[in-house]
Phi, psi and omega in degrees: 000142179296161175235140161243144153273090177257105157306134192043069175279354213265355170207196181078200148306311149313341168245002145316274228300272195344293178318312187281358178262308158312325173300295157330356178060047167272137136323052157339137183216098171282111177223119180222189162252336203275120170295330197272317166300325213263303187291307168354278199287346176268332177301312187303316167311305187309316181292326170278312169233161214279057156243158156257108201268099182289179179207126161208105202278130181191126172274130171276350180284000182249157175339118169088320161012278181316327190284316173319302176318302203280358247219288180322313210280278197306315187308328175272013151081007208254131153281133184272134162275339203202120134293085196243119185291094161255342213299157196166142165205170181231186179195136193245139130151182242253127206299322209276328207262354185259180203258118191317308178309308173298345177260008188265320158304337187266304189301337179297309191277094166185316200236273191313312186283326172327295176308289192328279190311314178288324174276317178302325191262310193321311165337301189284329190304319164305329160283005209263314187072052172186144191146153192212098148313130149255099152278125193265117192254190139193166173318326154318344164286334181289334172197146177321135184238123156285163189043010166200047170333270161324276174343309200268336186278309176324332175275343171299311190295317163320301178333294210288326211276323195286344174291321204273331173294338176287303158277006169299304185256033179301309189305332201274349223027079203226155178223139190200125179241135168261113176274107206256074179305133157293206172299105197225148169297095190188181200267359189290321218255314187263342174291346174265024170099351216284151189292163185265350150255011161275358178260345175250016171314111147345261223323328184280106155268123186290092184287156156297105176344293188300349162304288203296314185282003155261359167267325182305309182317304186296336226232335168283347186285313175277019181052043166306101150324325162232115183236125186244130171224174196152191158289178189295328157321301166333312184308300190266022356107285185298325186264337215284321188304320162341316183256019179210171179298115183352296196315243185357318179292304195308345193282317134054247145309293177328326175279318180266357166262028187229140217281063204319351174298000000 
């Protein structure tokens, strides 16, 4: 049986990614900060299926973090088969106007621990010449967002960084994904801050966390570099900026992420 290593495992996307893979008879290693959660959610696996459920409480938003963590997975005698960076957090309203600490803190966990973790395993999947990455992106990588400034260039750089590891390892037989989430049902919207009537916009359609990681699956199964997921909106959403001068999109955006509150 495979082992997965999943980030911000403890709600989300991340305790999708879990649930359905605990279905798959993966072998599980759970990294979140929330503890009480983290045991929750691995005890309910353990009782539903024949795995074995790691637990490992660590905020990944600090210095080293990533190194700990991979530092635990070898104390504990454990192999990654599979890798999904999700952990990940944003933060809305105007950069000058926001808290420094939160957006220097956004760039660690969004980038650094990402990098950090993915430079610990990837050696070995490469020597192994078998191993699969999830880097969790979202659609916000594709073009600049006023009022979620940071947020969105850190989703560029996941992007950007995870195409190029896709092809870096073609040879390794490797399989390594930017996972681009649209709009998904989860605590995200309110924990980055967004006013409550843009967190209670009709308009927005919201996919189910477990949509996406069975789209995320399929798309690792055909060694997709990139899996964008959402409604058809979405879609054009990602493509739509192509087609028009950069100035024009961003102002755009800008119009539609600026808040009336």
């Amino acid at each position: 049986m495979e082992t997965a290593l999943i980030t911000g495992a403890s709600s989300g996307i991340g305790a999708a990614f879990a649930r359905e893979l605990a279905r798959r008879h993966y072998h599980l290693i759970l990294v979140a900060r929330s503890q009480e959660q983290l045991n929750t959610l691995a005890q309910e696996l353990r009782n539903q299926y024949p795995i074995q459920v790691e637990v490992i409480v660590q905020d990944l938003g600090q210095p080293q973090a990533a190194t700990q963590v991979y530092q635990t997975v070898k104390d504990r005698g454990l192999t990654v088969d599979l890798l999904i960076n999700n952990a990940g957090c944003g933060d809305y309203g105007p950069f000058a106007r926001r808290s420094r600490t939160r957006q220097l803190e956004m760039i660690h966990l969004n980038i650094a621990a990402l990098v950090e973790l993915t430079h610990c395993i990837l050696p070995e999947m490469q020597q192994r010449r078998s191993g699969s990455i999830i880097n969790v992106a979202s659609i916000a990588g594709f073009q600049p967002l006023p009022y979620m400034s940071v947020y969105a260039a850190s989703k560029a750089f996941v992007l950007s960084f995870s195409e190029a590891l896709w092809a870096e390892n073609l040879d390794f037989n490797l399989r390594i994904q930017a996972l681009c989430p649209g709009p998904t049902q989860s605590k995200f919207f309110q924990q980055s801050g967004f006013p409550q009537t843009m967190n209670n916009n009709q308009k927005i359609t919201m996919i189910p966390p477990e949509q996406v990681v069975q789209d995320s699956l399929r798309g690792l199964e055909k060694n997709q570099p990139v899996v964008v997921t959402g409604t058809f909106k979405t879609h054009i959403i990602v493509n739509l900026p192509r087609f028009f001068p950069r100035s024009v999109w961003v102002n755009f955006m800008g119009k539609m992420f600026k808040s009336e509150e």
